[in-house]
LUMLO-881707 format. One line per 5 residues: their letters; for each residue x, y, z of N, C-alpha, C. Coordinates in steps of 0.02 Angstrom, whole numbers, plus 50000, padded with zeros to 5 digits. Atoms other than C-alpha are relative to their C-alpha. Layout:
# LUMLO-881707
A) X:Y:Z:X:Y:Z:X:Y:Z | ...
# end
This chain:
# LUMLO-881707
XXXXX) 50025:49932:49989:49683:49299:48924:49979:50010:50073 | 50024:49990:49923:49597:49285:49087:50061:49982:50048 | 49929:50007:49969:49773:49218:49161:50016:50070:50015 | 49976:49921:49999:49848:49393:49115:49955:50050:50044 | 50050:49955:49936:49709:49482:49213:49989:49975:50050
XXXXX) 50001:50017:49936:49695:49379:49345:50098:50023:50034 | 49953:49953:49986:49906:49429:49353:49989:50068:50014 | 49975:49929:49997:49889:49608:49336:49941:50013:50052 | 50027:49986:49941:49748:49609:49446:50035:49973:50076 | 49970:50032:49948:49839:49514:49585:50075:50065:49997
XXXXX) 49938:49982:50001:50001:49639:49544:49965:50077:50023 | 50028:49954:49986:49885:49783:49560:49985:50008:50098 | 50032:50004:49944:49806:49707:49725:50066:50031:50052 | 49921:50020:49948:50014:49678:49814:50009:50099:49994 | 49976:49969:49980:50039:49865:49769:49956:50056:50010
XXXXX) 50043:49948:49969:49878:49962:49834:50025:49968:50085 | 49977:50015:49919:49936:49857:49988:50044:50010:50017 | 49949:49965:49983:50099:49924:49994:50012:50086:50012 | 49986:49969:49977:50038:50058:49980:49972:50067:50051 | 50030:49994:49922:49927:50075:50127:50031:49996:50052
XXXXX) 49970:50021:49952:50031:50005:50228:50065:50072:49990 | 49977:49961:49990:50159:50141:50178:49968:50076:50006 | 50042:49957:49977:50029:50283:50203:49994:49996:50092 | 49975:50002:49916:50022:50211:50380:50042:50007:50053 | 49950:49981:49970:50181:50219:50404:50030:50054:49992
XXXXX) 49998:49913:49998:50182:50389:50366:49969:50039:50044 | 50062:49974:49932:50041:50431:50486:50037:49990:50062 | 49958:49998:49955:50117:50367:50609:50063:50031:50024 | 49923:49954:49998:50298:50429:50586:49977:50090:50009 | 50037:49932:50008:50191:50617:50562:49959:50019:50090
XXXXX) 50028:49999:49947:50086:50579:50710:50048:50008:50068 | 49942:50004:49949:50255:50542:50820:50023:50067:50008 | 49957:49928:50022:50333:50701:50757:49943:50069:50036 | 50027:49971:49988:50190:50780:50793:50005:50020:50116 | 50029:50000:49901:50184:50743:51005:50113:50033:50018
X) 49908:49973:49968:50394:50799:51010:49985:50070:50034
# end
């Protein structure tokens, strides 16, 4: 039991970090667009 949650917590963790990191790279790409 605690296996399985320690997975889905760890699967949870990989894709709030993907998807920060693609928020950033949205900001950025937005921010660029922005100075043309």
């Amino acid at each position: 039991m605690m296996r399985q949650l320690h997975d889905l917590f760890t699967v949870n963790e990989s894709i709030a970090t993907s998807n920060s990191r693609m928020a950033a790279h949205n900001a950025v790409r937005f921010s660029d667009g922005d100075k043309v």
